[in-house]
N, C-alpha and C positions, 0 to 999 in steps of 0.2 A: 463506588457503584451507586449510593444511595444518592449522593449531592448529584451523580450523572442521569439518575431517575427523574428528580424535582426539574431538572434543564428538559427531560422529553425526551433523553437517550433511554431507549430498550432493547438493544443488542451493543455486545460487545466483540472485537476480532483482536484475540491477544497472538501479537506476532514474534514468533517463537525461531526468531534468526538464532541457528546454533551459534552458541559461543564456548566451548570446550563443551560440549551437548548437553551441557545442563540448559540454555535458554531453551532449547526446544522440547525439556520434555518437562517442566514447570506450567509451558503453555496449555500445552495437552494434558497436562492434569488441571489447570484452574478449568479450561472446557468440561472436563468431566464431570468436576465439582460444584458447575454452577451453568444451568438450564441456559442463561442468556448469554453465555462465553462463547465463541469459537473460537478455536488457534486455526495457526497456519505452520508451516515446520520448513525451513530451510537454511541455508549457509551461506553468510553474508557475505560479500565479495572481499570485505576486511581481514576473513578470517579463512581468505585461499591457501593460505602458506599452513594451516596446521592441519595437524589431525584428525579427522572425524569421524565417527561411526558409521557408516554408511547405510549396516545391515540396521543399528536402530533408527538412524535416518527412516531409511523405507519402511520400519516396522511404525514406526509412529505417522506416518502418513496414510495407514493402511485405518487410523480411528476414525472412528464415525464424524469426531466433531473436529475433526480437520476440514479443514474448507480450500485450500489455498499453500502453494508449494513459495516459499519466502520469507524476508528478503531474498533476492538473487540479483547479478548484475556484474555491471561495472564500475568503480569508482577508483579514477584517475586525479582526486583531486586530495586524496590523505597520503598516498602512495603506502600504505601501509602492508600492503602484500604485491608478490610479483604479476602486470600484468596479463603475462600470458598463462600464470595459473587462475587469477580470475576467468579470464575465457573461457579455459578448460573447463572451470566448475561450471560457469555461466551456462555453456552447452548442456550439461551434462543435469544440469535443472530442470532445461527447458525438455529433455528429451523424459527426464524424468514426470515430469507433470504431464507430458505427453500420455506416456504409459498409465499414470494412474488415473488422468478424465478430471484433471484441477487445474484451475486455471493461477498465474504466474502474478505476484508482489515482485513489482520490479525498482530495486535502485538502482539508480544510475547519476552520476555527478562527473561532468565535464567527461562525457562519453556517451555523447549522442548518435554520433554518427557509426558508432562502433555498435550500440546498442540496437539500434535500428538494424543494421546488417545481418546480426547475428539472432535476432530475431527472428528476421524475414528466413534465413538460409536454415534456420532449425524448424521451419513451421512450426513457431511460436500461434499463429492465429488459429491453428485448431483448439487451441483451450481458451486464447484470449487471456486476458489479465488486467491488470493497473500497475500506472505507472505512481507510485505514491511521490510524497513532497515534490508535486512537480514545481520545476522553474524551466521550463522551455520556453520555445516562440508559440505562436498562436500554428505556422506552418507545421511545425513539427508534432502538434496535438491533433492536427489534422492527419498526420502523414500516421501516428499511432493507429488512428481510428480506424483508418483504411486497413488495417491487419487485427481488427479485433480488441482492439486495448483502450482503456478510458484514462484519466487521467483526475490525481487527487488531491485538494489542497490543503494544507496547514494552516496553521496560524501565521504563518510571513504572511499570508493574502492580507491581514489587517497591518501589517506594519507602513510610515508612513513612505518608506524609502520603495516599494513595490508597486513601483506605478509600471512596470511593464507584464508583474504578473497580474494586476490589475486587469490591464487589458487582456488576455490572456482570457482571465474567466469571466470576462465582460461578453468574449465574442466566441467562445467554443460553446457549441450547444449543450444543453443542460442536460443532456439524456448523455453525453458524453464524461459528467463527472463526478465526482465523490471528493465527501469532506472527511478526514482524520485530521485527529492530533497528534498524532508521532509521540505522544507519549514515551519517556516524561520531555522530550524536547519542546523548540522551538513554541512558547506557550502565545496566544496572542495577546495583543494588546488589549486591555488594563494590565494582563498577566506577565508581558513580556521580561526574560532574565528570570524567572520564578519556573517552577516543576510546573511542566503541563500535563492536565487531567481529562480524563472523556468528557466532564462536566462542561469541559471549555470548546466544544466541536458547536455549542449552541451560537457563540460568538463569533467564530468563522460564517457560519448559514448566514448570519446577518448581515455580516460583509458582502457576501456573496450576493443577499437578494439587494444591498446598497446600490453594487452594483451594476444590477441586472435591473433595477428598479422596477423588482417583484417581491409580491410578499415571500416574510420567511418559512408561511408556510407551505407555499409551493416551493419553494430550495427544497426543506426537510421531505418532502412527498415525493420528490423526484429524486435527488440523491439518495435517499432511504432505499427508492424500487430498486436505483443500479446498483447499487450495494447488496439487495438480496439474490439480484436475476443474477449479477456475477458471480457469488460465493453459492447460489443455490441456498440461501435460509429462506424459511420458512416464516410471513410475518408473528405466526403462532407457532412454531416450531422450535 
């Protein structure tokens, strides 16, 4: 947190994808424990086929410093749980976040078309959400936006092989997206193959303004706003 301060990071979103529900309720305690924290609380598409709480699910989404119902989704590309129980869960997020007025952290990996569907058919757009590590088309960030949803990049944006998400965040408008590092994955370049830190979301912005061949302090000023206007934080809150 302190090396992520010296970079210009002052808010933090610790995403609290259940994993046998201890990741979702570690999230929601470092939020509590620390003024610049939010979590988010949800059941990763990974982890369809197990067990869950359901009632501490909803109970831990009911804290103040939740912001956001996720991970959720599709991912067709580990096959690590049964599609049609991701689905299940998938609906059953979105109706959830529905209910509580948060808006949806969505993964999705090689299940775009299914995502988008299932989206639309749940009215996903009354809470809206992000799309986090996106690698889509420039079409299909368009076709998100039309139903309320932005889209968020990692550190692949600096990698040298991503010349089509390049383009991507070259040509989506800027009020459309938001920078993470997926922590601890995917770290960018100097960092790449090493644990990624919030420290390193400085290093994406500056791809980003490369570019957009804008300063990086307009990146930070405008993905900062979408990041607060979608999670509802506070810039002093």
């Amino acid at each position: 947190m302190n090396r992520a301060r010296l970079q210009g990071v002052t808010k933090f979103l610790c995403v609290g994808a259940i994993s046998a529900d201890q990741g979702a309720k570690d999230a929601v305690r470092l939020a509590g424990n620390y003024s610049a924290i939010y979590a988010s609380v949800g059941i990763h598409p990974h982890d369809a086929d197990k067990f869950c709480d359901l009632e501490m699910f909803e109970s831990l989404l009911s804290h103040p410093k939740v912001v956001a119902v996720g991970e959720t989704g599709l991912d067709y590309f580990r096959e690590w749980s049964d599609f049609k129980n991701q689905e299940v869960l998938f609906r059953n997020s979105i109706r959830t976040a529905r209910a509580v007025k948060k808006p949806l952290i969505i993964h999705t990996r090689d299940a775009t078309a299914d995502t988008l569907r299932i989206l639309k058919e749940e009215n996903a757009q009354d809470v809206g959400g992000v799309v986090h590590c996106y690698g889509g088309s420039v079409e299909t960030a368009r076709e998100l936006a039309d139903i309320n949803f932005i889209i968020s990049f990692t550190g692949v944006l600096t990698f040298k092989n991503a010349t089509s998400l390049a383009k991507v965040a070259a040509t989506v408008p800027l009020e459309n997206i938001m920078l993470e590092t997926d922590c601890p994955y995917m770290a960018p370049v100097p960092f790449r193959g090493k644990d990624s830190e919030p420290a390193h979301v400085r290093l994406i912005a500056e791809k980003l303004a490369e570019l957009r061949d804008i300063s990086v302090e307009e990146v930070a000023e405008v993905t900062s706003a979408n990041a607060r206007r979608l999670f509802g934080i506070l810039l002093n809150g």
